[in-house]
N, C-alpha and C positions, 0 to 999 in steps of 0.2 A: 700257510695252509692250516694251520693249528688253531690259529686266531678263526678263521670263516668257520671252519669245523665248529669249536665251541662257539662264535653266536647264533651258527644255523640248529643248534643243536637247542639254546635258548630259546629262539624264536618258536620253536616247533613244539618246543614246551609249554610256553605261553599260548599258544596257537590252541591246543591238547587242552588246556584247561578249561579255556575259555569256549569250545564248540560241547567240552562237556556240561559245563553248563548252560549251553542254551538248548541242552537235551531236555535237562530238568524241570522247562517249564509249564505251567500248570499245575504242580504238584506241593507248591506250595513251597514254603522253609526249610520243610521237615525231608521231602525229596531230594533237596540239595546234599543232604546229612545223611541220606541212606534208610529214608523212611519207607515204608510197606506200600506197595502199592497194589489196589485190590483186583483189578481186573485187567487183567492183559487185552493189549490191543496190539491189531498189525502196525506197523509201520509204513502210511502214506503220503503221495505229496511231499512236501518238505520236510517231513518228519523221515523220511528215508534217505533223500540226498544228505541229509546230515549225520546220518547215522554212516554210510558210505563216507561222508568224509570225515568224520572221526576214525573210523578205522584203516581208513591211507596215512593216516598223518600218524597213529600210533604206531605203524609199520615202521614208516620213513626216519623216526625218531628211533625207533629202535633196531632198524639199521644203520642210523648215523651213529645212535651211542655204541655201535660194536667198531665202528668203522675208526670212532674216535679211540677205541681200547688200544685197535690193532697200532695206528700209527704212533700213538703216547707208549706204546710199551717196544717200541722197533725203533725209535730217534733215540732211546737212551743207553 
Protein backbone atom coordinates (compact mmCIF):
# COMPACT_ATOMS: atom_id res chain seq x y z
CA UNK A 1 0.00 0.00 0.00
CA UNK A 2 2.92 2.47 0.71
CA UNK A 3 4.57 1.61 -2.43
CA UNK A 4 1.12 2.72 -4.81
CA UNK A 5 0.74 5.60 -2.20
CA UNK A 6 4.14 7.03 -3.05
CA UNK A 7 4.15 6.58 -6.87
CA UNK A 8 0.52 7.90 -7.09
CA UNK A 9 1.71 10.56 -5.13
CA UNK A 10 4.75 11.03 -7.84
CA UNK A 11 2.69 10.66 -10.79
CA UNK A 12 0.32 13.52 -9.73
CA UNK A 13 3.29 15.42 -9.15
CA UNK A 14 4.52 15.12 -12.39
CA UNK A 15 0.99 15.35 -13.69
CA UNK A 16 0.86 19.10 -11.48
CA UNK A 17 3.70 20.36 -13.19
CA UNK A 18 3.34 19.69 -16.33
CA UNK A 19 -0.63 21.05 -16.81
CA UNK A 20 1.03 24.05 -14.99
CA UNK A 21 2.94 24.69 -17.63
CA UNK A 22 0.84 24.38 -20.37
CA UNK A 23 -0.95 27.19 -18.54
CA UNK A 24 1.79 29.30 -19.28
CA UNK A 25 1.50 29.46 -22.93
CA UNK A 26 1.90 32.38 -24.84
CA UNK A 27 3.53 34.36 -22.33
CA UNK A 28 6.58 33.66 -23.39
CA UNK A 29 9.93 32.45 -21.10
CA UNK A 30 9.59 34.93 -18.79
CA UNK A 31 5.69 33.70 -17.85
CA UNK A 32 7.00 30.32 -17.04
CA UNK A 33 9.37 32.29 -14.28
CA UNK A 34 6.71 34.29 -12.80
CA UNK A 35 6.86 37.22 -15.28
CA UNK A 36 4.03 40.20 -15.19
CA UNK A 37 1.44 39.73 -17.01
CA UNK A 38 -0.49 42.91 -18.21
CA UNK A 39 -4.01 42.44 -18.94
CA UNK A 40 -6.06 40.02 -17.41
CA UNK A 41 -8.28 37.80 -19.28
CA UNK A 42 -11.38 35.32 -18.54
CA UNK A 43 -10.64 31.98 -18.74
CA UNK A 44 -12.31 30.28 -22.00
CA UNK A 45 -12.60 27.16 -24.08
CA UNK A 46 -9.67 25.29 -23.18
CA UNK A 47 -8.08 27.59 -21.22
CA UNK A 48 -10.78 26.78 -18.54
CA UNK A 49 -10.86 22.97 -18.67
CA UNK A 50 -7.43 23.34 -17.75
CA UNK A 51 -7.44 25.40 -15.39
CA UNK A 52 -10.34 23.03 -13.76
CA UNK A 53 -8.01 20.33 -14.05
CA UNK A 54 -5.15 21.79 -12.44
CA UNK A 55 -7.02 22.46 -9.48
CA UNK A 56 -8.48 18.57 -9.13
CA UNK A 57 -5.29 17.36 -9.41
CA UNK A 58 -3.56 19.90 -6.83
CA UNK A 59 -6.55 18.79 -4.45
CA UNK A 60 -5.99 14.97 -4.99
CA UNK A 61 -2.17 15.52 -4.44
CA UNK A 62 -2.71 16.97 -1.51
CA UNK A 63 -4.94 14.74 -0.16
CA UNK A 64 -2.90 11.96 -1.14
CA UNK A 65 0.28 13.78 0.54
CA UNK A 66 -2.01 13.91 3.99
CA UNK A 67 -3.23 10.57 3.34
CA UNK A 68 0.53 9.36 2.84
CA UNK A 69 1.33 11.35 6.47
CA UNK A 70 -1.33 9.54 8.15
CA UNK A 71 -0.41 5.84 7.14
CA UNK A 72 3.84 6.52 7.36
CA UNK A 73 3.35 7.89 10.80
CA UNK A 74 0.53 4.94 12.08
CA UNK A 75 2.75 1.59 10.65
CA UNK A 76 5.65 2.86 12.85
Amino acid sequence: MNIFLGIAQILLGVALIAVMLLQSKGEELGGVFGGAQGIYQTRRGFDRVLFNITIFIAIAFFVLAIVNVIFFSTSR
